[in-house]
C-alpha positions in Angstrom: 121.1 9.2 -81.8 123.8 10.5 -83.7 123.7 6.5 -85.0 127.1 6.4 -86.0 129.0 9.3 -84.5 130.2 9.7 -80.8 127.1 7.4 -79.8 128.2 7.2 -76.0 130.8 8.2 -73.5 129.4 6.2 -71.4 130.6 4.2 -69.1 132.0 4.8 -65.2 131.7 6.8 -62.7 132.1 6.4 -58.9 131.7 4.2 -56.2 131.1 5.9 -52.7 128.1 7.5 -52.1 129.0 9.6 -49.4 131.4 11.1 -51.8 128.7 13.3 -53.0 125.9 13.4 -50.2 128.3 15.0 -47.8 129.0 18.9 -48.0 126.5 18.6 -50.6 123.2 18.1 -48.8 124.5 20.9 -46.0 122.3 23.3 -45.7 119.4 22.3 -48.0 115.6 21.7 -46.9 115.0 18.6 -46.6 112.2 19.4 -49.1 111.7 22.2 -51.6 108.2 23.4 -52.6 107.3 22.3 -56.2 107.4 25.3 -58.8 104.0 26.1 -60.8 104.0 25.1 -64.3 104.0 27.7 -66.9 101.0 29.5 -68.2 102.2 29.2 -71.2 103.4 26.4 -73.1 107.8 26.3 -73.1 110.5 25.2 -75.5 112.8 22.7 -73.6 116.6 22.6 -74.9 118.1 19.4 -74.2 121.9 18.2 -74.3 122.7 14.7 -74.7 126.3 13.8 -73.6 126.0 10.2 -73.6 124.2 8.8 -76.7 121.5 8.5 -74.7 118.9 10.3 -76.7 119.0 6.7 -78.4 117.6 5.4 -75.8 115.2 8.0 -74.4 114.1 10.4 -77.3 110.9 9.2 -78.2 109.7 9.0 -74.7 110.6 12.7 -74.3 108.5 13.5 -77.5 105.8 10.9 -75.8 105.8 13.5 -72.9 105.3 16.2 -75.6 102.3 14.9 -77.0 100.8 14.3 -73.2 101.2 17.7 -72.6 101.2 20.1 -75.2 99.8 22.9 -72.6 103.5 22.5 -71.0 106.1 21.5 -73.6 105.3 23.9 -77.1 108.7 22.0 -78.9 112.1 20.3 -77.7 114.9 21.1 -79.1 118.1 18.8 -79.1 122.0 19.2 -79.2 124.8 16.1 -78.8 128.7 17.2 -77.2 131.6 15.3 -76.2 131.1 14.5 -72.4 134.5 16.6 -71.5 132.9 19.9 -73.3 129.9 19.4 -70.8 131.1 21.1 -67.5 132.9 24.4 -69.3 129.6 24.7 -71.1 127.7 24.9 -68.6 130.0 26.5 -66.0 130.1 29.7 -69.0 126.3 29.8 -69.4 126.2 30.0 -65.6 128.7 32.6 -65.4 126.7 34.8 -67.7 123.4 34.3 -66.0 122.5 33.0 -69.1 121.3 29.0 -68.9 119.6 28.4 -72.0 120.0 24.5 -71.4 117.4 22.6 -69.3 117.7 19.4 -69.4 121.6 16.9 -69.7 121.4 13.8 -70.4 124.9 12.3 -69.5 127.0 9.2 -68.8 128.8 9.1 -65.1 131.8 11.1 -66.1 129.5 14.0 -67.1 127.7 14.0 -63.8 131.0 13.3 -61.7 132.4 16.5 -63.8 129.3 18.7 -62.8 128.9 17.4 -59.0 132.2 18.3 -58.9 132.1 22.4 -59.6 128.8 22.3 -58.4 126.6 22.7 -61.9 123.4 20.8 -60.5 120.4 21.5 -59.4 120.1 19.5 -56.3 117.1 17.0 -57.0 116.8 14.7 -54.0 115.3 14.9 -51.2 114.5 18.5 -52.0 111.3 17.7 -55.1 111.3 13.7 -53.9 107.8 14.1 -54.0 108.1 13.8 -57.8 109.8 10.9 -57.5 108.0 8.3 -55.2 109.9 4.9 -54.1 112.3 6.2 -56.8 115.0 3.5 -55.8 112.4 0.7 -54.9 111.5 0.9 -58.4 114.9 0.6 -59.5 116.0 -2.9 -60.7 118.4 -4.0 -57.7 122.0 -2.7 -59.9 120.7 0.8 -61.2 118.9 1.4 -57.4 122.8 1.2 -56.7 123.8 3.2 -59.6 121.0 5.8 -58.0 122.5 6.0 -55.1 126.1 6.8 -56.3 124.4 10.0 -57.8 124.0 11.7 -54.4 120.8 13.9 -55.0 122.1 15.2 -58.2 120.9 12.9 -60.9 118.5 10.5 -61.5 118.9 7.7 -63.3 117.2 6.6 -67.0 119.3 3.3 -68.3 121.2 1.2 -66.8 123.4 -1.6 -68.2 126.2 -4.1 -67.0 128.3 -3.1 -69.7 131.8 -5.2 -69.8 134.5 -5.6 -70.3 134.7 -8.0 -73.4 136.0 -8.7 -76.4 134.7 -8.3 -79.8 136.3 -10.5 -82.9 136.6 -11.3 -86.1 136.3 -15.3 -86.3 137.5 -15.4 -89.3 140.5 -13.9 -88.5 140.6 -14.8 -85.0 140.2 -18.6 -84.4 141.2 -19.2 -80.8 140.1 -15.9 -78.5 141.9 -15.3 -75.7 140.9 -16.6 -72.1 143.0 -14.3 -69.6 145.0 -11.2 -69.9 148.0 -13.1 -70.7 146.7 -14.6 -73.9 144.7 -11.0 -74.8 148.7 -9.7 -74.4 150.7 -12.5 -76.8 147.8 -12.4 -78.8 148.3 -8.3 -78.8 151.7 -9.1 -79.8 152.0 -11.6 -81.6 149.8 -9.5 -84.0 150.7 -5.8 -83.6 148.2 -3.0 -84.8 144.8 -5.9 -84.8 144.2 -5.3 -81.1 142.3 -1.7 -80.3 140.6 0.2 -77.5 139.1 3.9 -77.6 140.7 6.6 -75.1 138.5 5.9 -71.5 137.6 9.5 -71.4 135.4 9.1 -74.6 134.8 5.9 -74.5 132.0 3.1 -72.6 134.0 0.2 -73.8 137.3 2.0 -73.2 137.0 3.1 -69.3 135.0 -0.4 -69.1 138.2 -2.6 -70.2 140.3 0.2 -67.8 138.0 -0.4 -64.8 137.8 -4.4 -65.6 141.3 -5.0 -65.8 142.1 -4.5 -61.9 139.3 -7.1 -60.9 141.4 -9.8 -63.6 144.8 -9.2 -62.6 144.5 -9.1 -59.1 145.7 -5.5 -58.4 145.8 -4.4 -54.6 142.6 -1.8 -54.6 140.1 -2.2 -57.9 138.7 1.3 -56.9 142.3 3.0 -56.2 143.8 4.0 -59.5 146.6 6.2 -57.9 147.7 3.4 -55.3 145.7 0.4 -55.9 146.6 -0.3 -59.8 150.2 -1.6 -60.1 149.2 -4.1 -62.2 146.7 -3.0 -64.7 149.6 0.4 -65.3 152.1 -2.1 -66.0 150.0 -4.3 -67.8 148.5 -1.7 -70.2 152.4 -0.3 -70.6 153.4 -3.7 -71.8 150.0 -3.9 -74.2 150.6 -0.6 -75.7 153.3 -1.8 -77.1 151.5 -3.6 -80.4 148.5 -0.5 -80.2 149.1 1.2 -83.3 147.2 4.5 -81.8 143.3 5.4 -79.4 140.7 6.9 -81.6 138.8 9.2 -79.0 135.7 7.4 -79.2 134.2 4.3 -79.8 132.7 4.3 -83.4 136.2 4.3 -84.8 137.1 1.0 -83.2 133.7 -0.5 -84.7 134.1 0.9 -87.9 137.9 -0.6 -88.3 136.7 -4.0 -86.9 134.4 -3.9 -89.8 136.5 -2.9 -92.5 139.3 -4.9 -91.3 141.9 -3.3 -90.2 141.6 -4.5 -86.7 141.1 -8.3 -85.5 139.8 -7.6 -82.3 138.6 -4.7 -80.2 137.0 -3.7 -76.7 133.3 -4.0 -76.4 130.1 -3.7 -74.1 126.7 -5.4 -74.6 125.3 -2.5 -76.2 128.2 -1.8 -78.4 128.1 -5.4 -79.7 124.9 -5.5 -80.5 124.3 -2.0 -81.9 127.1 -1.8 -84.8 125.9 -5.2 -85.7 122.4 -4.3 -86.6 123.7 -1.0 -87.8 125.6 -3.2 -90.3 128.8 -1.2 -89.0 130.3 -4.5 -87.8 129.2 -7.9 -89.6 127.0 -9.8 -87.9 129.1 -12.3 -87.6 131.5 -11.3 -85.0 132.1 -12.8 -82.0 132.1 -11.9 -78.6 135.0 -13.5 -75.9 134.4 -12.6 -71.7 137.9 -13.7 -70.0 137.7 -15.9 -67.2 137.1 -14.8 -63.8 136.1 -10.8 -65.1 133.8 -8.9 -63.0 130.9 -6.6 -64.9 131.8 -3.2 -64.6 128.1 -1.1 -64.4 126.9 2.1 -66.4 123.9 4.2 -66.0 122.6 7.3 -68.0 121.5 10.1 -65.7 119.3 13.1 -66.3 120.4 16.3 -64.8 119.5 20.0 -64.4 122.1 22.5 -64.4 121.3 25.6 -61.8 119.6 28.5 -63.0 116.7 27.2 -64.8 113.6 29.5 -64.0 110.7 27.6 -62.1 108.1 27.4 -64.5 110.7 25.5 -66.8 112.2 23.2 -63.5 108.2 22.4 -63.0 108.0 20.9 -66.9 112.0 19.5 -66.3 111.1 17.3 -63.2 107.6 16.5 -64.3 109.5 15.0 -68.1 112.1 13.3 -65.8 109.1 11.4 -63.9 107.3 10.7 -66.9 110.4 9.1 -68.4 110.6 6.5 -65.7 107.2 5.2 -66.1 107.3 1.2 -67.3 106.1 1.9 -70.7 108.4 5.2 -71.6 111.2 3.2 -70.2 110.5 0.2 -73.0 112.0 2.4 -75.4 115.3 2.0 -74.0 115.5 -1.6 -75.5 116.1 0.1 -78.1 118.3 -1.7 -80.9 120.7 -2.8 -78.5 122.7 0.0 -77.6 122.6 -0.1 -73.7 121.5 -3.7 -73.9 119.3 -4.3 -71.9 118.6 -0.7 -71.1 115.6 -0.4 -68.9 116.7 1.0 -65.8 112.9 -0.2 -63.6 111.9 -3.0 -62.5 109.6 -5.5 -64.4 110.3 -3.5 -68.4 110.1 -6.8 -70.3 111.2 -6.3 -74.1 107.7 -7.8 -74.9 106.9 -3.5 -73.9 109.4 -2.4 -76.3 108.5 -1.4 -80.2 108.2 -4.5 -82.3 111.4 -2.8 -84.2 113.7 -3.3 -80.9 112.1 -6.8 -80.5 113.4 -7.6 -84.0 117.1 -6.3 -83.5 117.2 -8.2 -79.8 115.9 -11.1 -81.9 118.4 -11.2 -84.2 121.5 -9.9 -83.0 121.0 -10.5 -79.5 123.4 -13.1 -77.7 121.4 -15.9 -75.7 125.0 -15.9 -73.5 124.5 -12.6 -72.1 121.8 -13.7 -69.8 124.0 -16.4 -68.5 127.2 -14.2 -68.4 125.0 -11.7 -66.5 124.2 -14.3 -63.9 127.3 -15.9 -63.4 129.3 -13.0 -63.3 129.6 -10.4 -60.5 128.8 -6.9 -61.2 130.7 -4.1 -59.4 130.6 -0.4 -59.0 132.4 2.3 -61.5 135.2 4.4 -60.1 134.1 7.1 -57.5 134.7 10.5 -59.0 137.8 10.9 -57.8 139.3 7.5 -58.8 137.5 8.2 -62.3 139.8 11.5 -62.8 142.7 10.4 -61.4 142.2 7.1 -63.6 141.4 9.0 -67.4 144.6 11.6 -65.6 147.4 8.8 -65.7 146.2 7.0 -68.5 146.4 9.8 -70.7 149.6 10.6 -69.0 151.1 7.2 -69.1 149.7 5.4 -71.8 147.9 7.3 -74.5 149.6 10.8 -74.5 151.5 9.9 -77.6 149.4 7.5 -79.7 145.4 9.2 -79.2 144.0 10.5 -82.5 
């Protein structure tokens, strides 16, 4: 899990379907003929780009232990979602893939659909994958569909934005942008994000704010975001500097340097049972912000032979059955984390029931409800986003 280091890039992705369908699908069988499984049994190397081995590891050794004829060991490797693509795109190149299975957030997948890295899944082995989006729960079915026939999505979650706090040193939380900005500065250097390119909370605050300011186009960061530029211009004003990933901002909330950072679900629960943050922080939604959704995909880069493709698609069923997908309860992480329907945390390990237990928050389920839940950034939108905010706003203060 990496449990304290780089545990997720998670979060956004991209909103129009036919973004990735089109050109894509040209030219491909509607349906490609299974490959055999091996004869002997292989070493599968998987890469985990997203923290989602958290989630999803012991249901991969679970498949293992099913089917020791197939699966002899797996091995396991964690990278920084922007090394994924030149990884894989040199391997490639050399005729050399010696990595089978990805486990990424959206921006990993976007990155890969985009100089064509993937082994196209859907509808080409959609035999190993029957009513795949009917089993969906009704937001990750959508996340499913953003993916093209590239990925398939393991976890979903509704991520954020919100706002994690000290209460101690935070008394009143701010309700709307305009309070999150006095706040900001009327206390320079307490208020923290991570870069959006590294970061699940960070890109989730970047995507929410649009939807809370009422910018022209939410899924237009180029033409569409007049607002949410200016607004983070004026906020990074009392940002002492953007750690590239998320665990720094937990770990300075919890030493107490910072007052206040951006959070998800997952990444308020998680630190907290990690005993990275105290369990006593606070979470704060502002009024009126729309849920801004993640999902973990699995992937296969191009290249693999068949007989290791047959054990690759065959784990990536297995992973989605009701009881592997338990495990993604895990302690919180990707709260909920189940991406199927009917996972109840009563199916997860009596470990994840305890951390839900005690450092759940009963006003997720409400906030869920009440709350709409929209679409990440396409792929285009998403570069273009992390592009100008790097250019605008972090170039000088990310660490």
């Amino acid at each position: 899990m990496g449990r304290n280091s780089g545990r997720r890039s998670v979060l956004a992705g991209f909103a129009a379907t036919g973004l990735f369908v089109t050109g894509i699908c040209a030219g491909v069988p509607a349906q490609a003929e299974l490959p055999a499984f091996p004869k002997e049994p292989v070493t599968i190397n998987v890469i985990d780009v997203a923290g989602n081995l958290a989630l999803t590891q012991k249901a991969i050794e679970n498949y293992r232990k099913a089917n020791p004829t197939r699966v002899s060991r797996f091995t396991f490797t964690k990278a920084p979602a922007p090394e994924l693509a030149g990884k894989i795109k040199a391997q490639q190149n050399a005729g050399r893939v010696d990595i089978d299975l990805v486990l990424t957030g959206t921006d990993g997948l976007a990155a890969g659909i985009e100089q064509g890295l993937w082994t196209p899944l859907l509808p080409n082995y959609a035999e190993k994958f029957p009513n795949l989006e009917a089993n969906y729960l009704p937001a990750a079915g959508k996340m499913q569909g953003l993916a093209g026939n590239q990925g398939i999505v393991v976890t979903y979650y509704p991520s954020g934005p919100l706002l994690e706090y000290a209460p101690e040193r935070v008394k009143t939380p701010p309700k709307t942008p305009d309070e999150l900005l006095a706040w900001c500065k009327a206390n320079p250097g307490k208020f923290m994000y991570a870069r959006p390119a590294n970061s699940g909370p960070g890109r989730t605050f970047l995507m929410g704010l649009p939807y809370l300011l009422g910018d022209k186009d939410p899924k237009d960061p180029v033409n569409g975001w007049e607002k949410t530029w200016a607004y983070l211009k004026d906020l990074n004003s009392c940002i002492e500097y953007y750690p590239s990933g998320t665990t720094a901002t937990m770990k300075e909330l919890g030493e107490g340097s910072r007052d206040m950072v951006a959070t998800t679900t997952g990444w308020d629960i998680n630190p907290r049972v990690l005993g990275t943050v105290p369990k006593e922080a606070k979470v704060a939604a502002l009024n009126g912000f729309h849920w801004v959704a993640d999902a973990h995909y699995m992937v296969v880069p191009k290249g693999l032979p068949p007989e290791k493709l047959a054990v690759v698609l065959d784990l990536m069923a297995f992973m989605l059955k009701p009881e592997q997908q338990a495990y993604a309860y895990d302690e919180g992480y990707f709260y909920p984390g189940p991406a199927v329907k009917d996972v109840t945390l009563a199916m997860a390990p009596a470990e994840s029931q305890e951390a839900i237990k005690e450092f759940g928050r009963p006003e997720y389920d409400k906030l869920i409800a009440d709350n709409p839940i929209e679409l990440p950034l396409d792929a285009k939108g998403l570069v273009d986003a992390f592009r100008l905010w790097d250019e605008r706003i972090g170039a000088a203060k990310t660490k």
